[in-house]
C-alpha positions in Angstrom: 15.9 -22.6 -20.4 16.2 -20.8 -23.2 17.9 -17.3 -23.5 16.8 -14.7 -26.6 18.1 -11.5 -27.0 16.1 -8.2 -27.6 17.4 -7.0 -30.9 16.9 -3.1 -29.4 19.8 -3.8 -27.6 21.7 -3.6 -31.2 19.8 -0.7 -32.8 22.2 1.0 -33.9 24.1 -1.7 -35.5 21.2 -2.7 -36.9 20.6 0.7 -38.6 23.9 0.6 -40.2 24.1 -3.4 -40.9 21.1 -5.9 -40.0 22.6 -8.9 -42.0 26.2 -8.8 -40.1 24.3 -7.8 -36.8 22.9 -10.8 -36.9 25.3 -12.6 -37.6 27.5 -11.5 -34.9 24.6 -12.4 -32.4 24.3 -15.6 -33.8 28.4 -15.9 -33.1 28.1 -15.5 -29.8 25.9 -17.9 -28.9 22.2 -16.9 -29.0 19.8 -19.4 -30.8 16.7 -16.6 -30.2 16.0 -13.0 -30.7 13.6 -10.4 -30.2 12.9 -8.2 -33.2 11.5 -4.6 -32.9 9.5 -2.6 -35.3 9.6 -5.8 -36.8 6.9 -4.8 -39.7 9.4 -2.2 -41.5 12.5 -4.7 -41.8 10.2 -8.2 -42.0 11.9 -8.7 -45.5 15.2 -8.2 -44.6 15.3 -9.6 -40.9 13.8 -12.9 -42.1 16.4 -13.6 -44.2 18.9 -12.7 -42.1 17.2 -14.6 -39.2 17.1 -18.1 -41.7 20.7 -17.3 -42.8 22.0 -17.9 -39.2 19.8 -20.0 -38.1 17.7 -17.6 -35.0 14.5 -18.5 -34.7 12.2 -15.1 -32.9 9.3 -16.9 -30.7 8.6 -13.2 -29.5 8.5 -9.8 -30.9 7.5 -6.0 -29.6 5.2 -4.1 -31.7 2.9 -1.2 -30.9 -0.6 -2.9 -30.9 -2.5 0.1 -29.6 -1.3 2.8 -31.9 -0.4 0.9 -35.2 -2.5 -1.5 -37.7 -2.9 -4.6 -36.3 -3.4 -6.7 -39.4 -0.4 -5.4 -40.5 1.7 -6.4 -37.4 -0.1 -9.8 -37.5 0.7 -10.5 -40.5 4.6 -9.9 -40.7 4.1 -11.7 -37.5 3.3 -14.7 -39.0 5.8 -14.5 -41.9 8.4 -14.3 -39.3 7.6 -17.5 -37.4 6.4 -14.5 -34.0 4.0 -16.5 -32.0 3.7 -14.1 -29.2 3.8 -10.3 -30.4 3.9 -7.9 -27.3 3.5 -4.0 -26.8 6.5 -3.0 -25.4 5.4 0.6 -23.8 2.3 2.4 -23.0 3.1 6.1 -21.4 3.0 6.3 -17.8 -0.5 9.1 -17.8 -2.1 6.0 -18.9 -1.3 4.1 -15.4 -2.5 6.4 -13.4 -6.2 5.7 -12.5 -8.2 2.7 -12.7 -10.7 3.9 -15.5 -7.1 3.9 -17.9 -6.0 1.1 -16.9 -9.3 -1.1 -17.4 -9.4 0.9 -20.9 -6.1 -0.5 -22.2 -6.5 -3.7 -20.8 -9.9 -3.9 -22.6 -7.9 -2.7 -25.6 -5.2 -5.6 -25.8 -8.0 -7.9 -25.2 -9.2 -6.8 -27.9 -6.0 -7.1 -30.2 -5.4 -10.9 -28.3 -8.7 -11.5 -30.2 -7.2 -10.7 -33.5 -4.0 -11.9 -33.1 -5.5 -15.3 -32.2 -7.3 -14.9 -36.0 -3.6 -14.9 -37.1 -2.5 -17.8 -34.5 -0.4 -15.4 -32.7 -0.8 -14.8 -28.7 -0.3 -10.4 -27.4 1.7 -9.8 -24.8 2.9 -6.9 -22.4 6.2 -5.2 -21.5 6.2 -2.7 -18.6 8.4 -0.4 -17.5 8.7 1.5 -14.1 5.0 3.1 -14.4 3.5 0.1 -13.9 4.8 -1.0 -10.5 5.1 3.0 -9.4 1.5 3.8 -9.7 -1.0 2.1 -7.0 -4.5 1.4 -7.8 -6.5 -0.1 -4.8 -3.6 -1.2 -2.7 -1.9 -2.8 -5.5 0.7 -2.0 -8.4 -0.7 -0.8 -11.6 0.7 -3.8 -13.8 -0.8 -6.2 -10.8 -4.3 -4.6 -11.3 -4.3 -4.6 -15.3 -3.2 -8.8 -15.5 -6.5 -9.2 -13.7 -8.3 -7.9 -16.4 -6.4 -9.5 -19.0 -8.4 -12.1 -20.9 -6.7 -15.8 -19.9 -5.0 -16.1 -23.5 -2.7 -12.8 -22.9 0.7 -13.0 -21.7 3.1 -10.7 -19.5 7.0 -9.9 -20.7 7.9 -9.3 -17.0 11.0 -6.6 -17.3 12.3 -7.1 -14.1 14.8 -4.3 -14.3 12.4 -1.6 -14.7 10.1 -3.3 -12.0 12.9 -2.6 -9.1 13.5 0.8 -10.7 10.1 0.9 -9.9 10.3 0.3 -6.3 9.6 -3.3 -6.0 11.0 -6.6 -5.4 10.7 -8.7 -8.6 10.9 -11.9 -7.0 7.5 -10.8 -5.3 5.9 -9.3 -8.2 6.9 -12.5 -10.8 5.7 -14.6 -7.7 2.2 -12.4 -7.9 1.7 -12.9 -11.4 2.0 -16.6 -12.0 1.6 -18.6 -14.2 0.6 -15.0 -16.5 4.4 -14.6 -16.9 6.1 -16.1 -19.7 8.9 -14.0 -20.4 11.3 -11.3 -18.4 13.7 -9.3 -19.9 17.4 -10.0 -18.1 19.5 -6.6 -17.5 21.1 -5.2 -14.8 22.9 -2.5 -13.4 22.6 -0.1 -10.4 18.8 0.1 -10.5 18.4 3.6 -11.6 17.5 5.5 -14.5 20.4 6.2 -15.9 20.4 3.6 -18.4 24.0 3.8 -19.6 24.9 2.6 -16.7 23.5 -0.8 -16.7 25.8 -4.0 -16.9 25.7 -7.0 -18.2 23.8 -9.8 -16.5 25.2 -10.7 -12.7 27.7 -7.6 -12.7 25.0 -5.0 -10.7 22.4 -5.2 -8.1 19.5 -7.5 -9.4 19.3 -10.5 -8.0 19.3 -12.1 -11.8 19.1 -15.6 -11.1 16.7 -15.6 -7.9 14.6 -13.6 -10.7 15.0 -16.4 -13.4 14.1 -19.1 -10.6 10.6 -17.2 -9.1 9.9 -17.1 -12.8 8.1 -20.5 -12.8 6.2 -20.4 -16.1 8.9 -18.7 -18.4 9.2 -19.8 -21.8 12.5 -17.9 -22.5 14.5 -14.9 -20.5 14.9 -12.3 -22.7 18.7 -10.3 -22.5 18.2 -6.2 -23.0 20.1 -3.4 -22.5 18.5 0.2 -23.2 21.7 1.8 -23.3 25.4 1.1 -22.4 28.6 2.8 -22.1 30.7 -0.2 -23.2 31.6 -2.4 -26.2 27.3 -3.5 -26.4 28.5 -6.7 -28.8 30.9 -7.6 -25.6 28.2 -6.8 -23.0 25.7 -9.3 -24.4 28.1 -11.8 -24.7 29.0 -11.4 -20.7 25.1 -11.8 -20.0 24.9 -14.7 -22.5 28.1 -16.6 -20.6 27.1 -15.6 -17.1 23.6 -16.6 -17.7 24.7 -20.1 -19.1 26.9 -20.7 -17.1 25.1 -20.1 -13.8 22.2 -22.4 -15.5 24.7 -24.9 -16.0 26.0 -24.6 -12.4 22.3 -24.8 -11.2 21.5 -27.8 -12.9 24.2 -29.6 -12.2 23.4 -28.9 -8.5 19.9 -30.2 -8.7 21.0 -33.3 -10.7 
């Protein structure tokens, strides 16, 4: 199992320092990341990803509202083989006519994207599993009109935010899911007050286990009210360290 770490988590370090950010997560322990508005800092972050030897399988970029060639492209350089949107607004969730229009729109990027060799993906937030469209959640309804090829970044967080058991909804998606993002916290809005990985309410690992298809679980915070360098590090050790315990269990 492999664990990456969103690098939005770190934004702000990043803004001041991307070279000794990295560095720092590479310290700790993580192997993978997950750039952001990976196409302004592709120079930079790939130097700093070689330097400390992180490797980025997956990246977020906005598909739908940026060029596509261009995200591809830095894509590639980077060694990203799955690039995923990370948000569409929630207006867009709403009926079924919007949601069958972006769905037909990331197929439609997927298409490019495989030009470049790179697979699209999609991160949801609340929205998604809030809105109901023919007795089913939103982000249920679009993966069924998501060409075979595309992927889902399951972020479990924001689905029981949402209202809904993420053991059920990974278990209704399949084989579509290849990567969650890991947080936790009270399972509100309020996301200062999330917490590193096993010290809220999410039920992290039963999460990580009805994920049967995952390539790698993905540790974010949006926001937090602690040292966020020590809170990744608690996730990273909790998250190891259960994996280890479960292994070892099934050996």
């Amino acid at each position: 199992m492999f664990y990456s770490l969103q690098l939005y988590t770190l934004r702000n370090a990043i803004q001041e320092d991307l070279p000794a950010t990295l560095r720092r997560v590479a310290e700790i322990g993580f192997t993978q990341v997950e750039p952001y508005n990976f196409v302004a800092t592709a120079k930079e972050l790939g130097a700093a990803l070689k330097e400390n030897g992180l490797t980025a399988p997956s990246g977020h970029a906005p598909l739908l509202s940026q060029d596509q060639d261009g995200i591809f492209a830095a894509a590639k350089d980077l060694g990203i083989t799955t690039v995923i949107d990370p948000f569409i607004p929630a207006d867009r969730w709403q009926s079924a006519e919007d949601v069958q229009a972006t769905a037909a729109q990331l197929n439609e990027a997927a298409k490019k994207g495989a030009e470049y060799g790179i697979r699209v993906g999609y991160h949801n937030h609340q929205w998604e599993l809030e809105s109901i469209i023919e007795g089913r959640t939103a982000l249920e309804y679009f993966a069924d009109l998501l060409d075979p090829e595309l992927v889902l970044e399951v972020d479990t967080y924001w689905v029981a935010v949402g209202g809904q058991d993420p053991v059920d909804i990974l278990t209704k998606l399949g084989n579509r899911v290849k990567f969650i993002h890991i947080k936790d916290g009270p399972l509100t809005t309020d996301t200062k007050a999330q917490l590193p990985a096993g010290k809220g309410k999410m039920a992290v690992l039963d999460v990580i286990a009805a994920a049967k298809s995952l390539e790698a679980g993905v540790v974010e915070f949006d926001d937090y009210d602690g040292d966020i360098f020590d809170g990744i590090a608690q996730s990273l050790k909790f998250l190891q360290e259960s994996t280890s315990a479960t292994a070892a269990a099934e050996a």
